[in-house]
N, C-alpha and C positions, 0 to 999 in steps of 0.2 A: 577459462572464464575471464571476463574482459573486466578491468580494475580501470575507474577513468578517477582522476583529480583536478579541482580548479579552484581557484581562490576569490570568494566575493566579498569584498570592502576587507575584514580582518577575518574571516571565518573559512576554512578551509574545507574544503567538501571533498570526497572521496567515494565509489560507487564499489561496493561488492556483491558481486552476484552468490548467491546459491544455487540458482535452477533457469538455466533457459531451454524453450521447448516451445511445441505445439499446444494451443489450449484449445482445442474444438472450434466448429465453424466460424465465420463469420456473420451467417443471416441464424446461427444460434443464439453466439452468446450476444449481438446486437443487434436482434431481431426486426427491429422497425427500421433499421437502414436502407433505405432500396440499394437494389442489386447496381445498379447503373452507378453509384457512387464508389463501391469498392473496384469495379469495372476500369470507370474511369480514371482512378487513380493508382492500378495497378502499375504506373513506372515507377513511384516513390515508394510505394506501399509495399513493393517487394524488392528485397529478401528481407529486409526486417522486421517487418510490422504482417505483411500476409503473403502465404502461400499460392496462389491464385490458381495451381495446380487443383489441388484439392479445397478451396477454399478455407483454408487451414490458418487460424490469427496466432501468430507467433508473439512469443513474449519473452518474460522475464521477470524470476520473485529475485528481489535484491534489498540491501539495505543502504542508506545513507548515512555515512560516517560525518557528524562535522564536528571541526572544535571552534571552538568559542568562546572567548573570555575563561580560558585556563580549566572549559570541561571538555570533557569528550560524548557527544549527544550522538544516540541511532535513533534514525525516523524510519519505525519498523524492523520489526526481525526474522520474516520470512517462514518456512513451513513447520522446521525444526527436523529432527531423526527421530524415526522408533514411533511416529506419530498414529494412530490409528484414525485412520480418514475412508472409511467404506463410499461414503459420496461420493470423494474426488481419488479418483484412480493416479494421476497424476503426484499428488499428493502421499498418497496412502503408503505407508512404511519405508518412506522416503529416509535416505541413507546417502548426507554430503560432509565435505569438510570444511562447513561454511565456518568455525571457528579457527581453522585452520589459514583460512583466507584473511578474516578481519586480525590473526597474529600475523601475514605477510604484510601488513598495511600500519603496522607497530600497534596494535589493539589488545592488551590482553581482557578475559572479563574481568577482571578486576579494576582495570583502569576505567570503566565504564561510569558517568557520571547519571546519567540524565537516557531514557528510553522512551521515545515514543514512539505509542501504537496508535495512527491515524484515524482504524478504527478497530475493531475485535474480531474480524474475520482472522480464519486460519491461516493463513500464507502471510497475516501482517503480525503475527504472535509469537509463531511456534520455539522459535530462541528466545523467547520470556523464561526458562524452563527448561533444565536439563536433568535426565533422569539421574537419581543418586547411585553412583556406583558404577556410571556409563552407558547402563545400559536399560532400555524401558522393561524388563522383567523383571516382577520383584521389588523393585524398587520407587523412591517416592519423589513424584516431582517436585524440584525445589530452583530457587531465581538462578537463572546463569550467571549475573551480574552482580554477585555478593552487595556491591557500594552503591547502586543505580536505584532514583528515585525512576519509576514506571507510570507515568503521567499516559491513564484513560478516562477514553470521554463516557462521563455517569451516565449519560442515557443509551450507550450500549453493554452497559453493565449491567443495569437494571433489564436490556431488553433480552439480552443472551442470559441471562442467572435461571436458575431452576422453576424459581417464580416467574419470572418474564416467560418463559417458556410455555409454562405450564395452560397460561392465558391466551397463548395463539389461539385460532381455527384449525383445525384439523387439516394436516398438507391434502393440497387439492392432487397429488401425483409422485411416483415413486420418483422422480428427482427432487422434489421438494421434502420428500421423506427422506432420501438421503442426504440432504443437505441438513434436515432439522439434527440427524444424528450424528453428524461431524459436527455439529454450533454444539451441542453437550461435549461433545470429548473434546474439545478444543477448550470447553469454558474448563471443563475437568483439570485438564494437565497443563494446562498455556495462562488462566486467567487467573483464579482462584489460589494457586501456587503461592501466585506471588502476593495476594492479597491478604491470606492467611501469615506469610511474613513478613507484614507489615512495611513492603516497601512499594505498595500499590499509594498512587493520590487520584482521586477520582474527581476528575473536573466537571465543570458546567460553562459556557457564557462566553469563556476567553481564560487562557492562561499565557502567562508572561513569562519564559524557559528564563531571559535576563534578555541586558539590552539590543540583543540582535535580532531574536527568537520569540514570537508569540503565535500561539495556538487559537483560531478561529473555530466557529463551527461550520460547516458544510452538509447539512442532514441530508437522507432522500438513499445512497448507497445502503446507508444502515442509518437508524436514528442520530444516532453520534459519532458519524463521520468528522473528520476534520482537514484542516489545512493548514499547513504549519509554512509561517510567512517569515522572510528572512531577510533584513535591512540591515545594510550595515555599511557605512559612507555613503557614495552615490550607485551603489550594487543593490538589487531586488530579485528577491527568489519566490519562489511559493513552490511547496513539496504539496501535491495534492488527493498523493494515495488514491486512491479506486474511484475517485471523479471520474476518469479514463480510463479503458481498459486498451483501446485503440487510436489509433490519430483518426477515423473518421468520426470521431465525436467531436474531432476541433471542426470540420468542414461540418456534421448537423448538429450541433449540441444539445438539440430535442431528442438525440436519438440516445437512452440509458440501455445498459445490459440487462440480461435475462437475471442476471444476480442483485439488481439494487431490489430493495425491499421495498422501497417509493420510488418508483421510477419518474412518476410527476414532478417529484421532491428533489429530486438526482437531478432531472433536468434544468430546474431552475437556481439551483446551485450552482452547478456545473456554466452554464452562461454566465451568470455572477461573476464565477473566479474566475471565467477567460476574459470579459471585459475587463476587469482589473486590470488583467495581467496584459493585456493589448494596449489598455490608454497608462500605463505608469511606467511600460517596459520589462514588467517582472520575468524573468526568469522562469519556464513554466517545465515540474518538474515532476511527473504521472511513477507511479509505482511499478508500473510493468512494461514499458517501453521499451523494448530493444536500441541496437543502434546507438546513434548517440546519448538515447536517453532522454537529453532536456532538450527545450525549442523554445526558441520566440514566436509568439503568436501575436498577428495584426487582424484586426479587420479587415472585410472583404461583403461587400453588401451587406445582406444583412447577417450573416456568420462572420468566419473569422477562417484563417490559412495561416499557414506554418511560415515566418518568415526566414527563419534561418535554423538549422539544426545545430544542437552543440553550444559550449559556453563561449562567449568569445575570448 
């Protein structure tokens, strides 16, 4: 697994993976994208980002390690072990030693100050939560991070909770069926855990992690998505969680995944934070990007292109 580190203004960033792999098509999971797009950029687009064999979008669940003004902050903590995920096969009783990894990188859980979940989907929670005893049988799920205040965004807590749930429409199709029954067993073992001990904070509007670190909203993926924006000297980051799933949403940004919940919602977000991120220089930094991971993004008519891969 590929471990990268870089340093922006006083804050130290660090990448660890738990799972890289195949995640299904590409005219699946970013359905509205014409074919001529991923065509077309099959030189850069593979091996990293897509398979063009099989049309196969390659990824990666990872977490970002940064410290910060004397904390130690993850943005996201990926799918977990022992998780029960019937929807996502990939997912599903998945078995890594992703804690094993963040201890090669000096991380104990205990050292963990500050966690954020960008937004409440599975692959961005699952190490919220470690079964008592080691193991998921029998036992109760409780915070991996004994000292870590767990900063979620209220309106996907309120949307994933029993009640939120309960108020959907009835799923139009057995993938959306098994999607609704991973969003319970994930609110199950991953969310409520840590809410019930009291080291859940459930934001709204904007949070301020301190002076490097603030939490935007980004709706449309899930109601309370977010973007967690990273200033510190003349350095600019943006961590942008599940805005992206692929780089050709930086070349159409209209184009959302078959998994954002608002995809209209996703797409005008998602142009939002690339414009930012184009006219300030931010540092633009997607949850599941293979490869180098982060990229500068420029304008380019009226979208936008990758202007360099990697931190400088």
């Amino acid at each position: 697994m590929e471990q990268q580190r870089f340093v922006l203004g006083d804050v130290d960033v660090i990448r660890v993976e738990e799972l890289r792999g195949r995640f299904g098509a590409g005219r699946v999971l970013v359905p509205d994208c014409p074919p001529d797009v991923w065509r077309d950029n099959a030189g850069w687009l593979a091996p990293d980002f897509w398979d063009p064999e099989d049309d196969q979008v390659v990824g990666v669940v990872q977490t970002w390690v940064l410290r910060s003004e004397g904390r130690t902050v993850l943005v996201d903590t990926g799918v977990g072990n022992g998780r029960e995920r019937p929807g996502s096969p990939v997912f599903h009783r998945l078995e890594t030693d992703f804690l094993g990894r963040l201890a090669a990188v000096g991380v104990r859980p205990e050292d963990v100050d500050v966690v954020v979940n960008t937004h409440l989907h599975g692959d961005h929670v699952g190490w919220n939560t470690r079964a008592e005893g080691g193991g998921a049988a029998g036992g109760d799920w409780v915070p991996t991070f004994p000292n870590a205040t767990y900063l979620m965004p209220a309106a996907d807590y309120a949307h994933f909770s029993p009640e939120g749930a309960a108020a959907l429409p009835a799923p139009r199709d057995d993938a959306e069926r098994g999607r609704r029954e991973d969003h319970r067993n994930v609110f199950a073992d991953s969310v409520e855990p840590v809410r019930r001990a009291g080291q859940a904070v459930l934001w709204e509007g904007g949070y301020r992690i301190d002076g490097n670190l603030t939490l935007e909203p980004a709706p449309g993926h899930t109601p309370g998505s977010s973007v967690l924006r990273l200033a510190s000297g003349t350095d600019r980051a943006v961590f942008v969680g599940d805005l992206l799933h692929t780089p050709v949403q930086i070349l159409d940004p209209a184009c959302s995944s078959c998994l954002c919940e608002d995809p209209k919602a996703a797409a005008v977000s998602r142009r939002r934070v690339l414009e930012r991120a184009a006219d300030e220089r931010e540092l633009f930094v997607p949850a599941h990007f293979g490869g180098a991971g982060v990229a500068e993004v420029r304008r380019e008519g009226g979208g936008f292109a990758v202007g360099r891969w990697g931190a400088a």
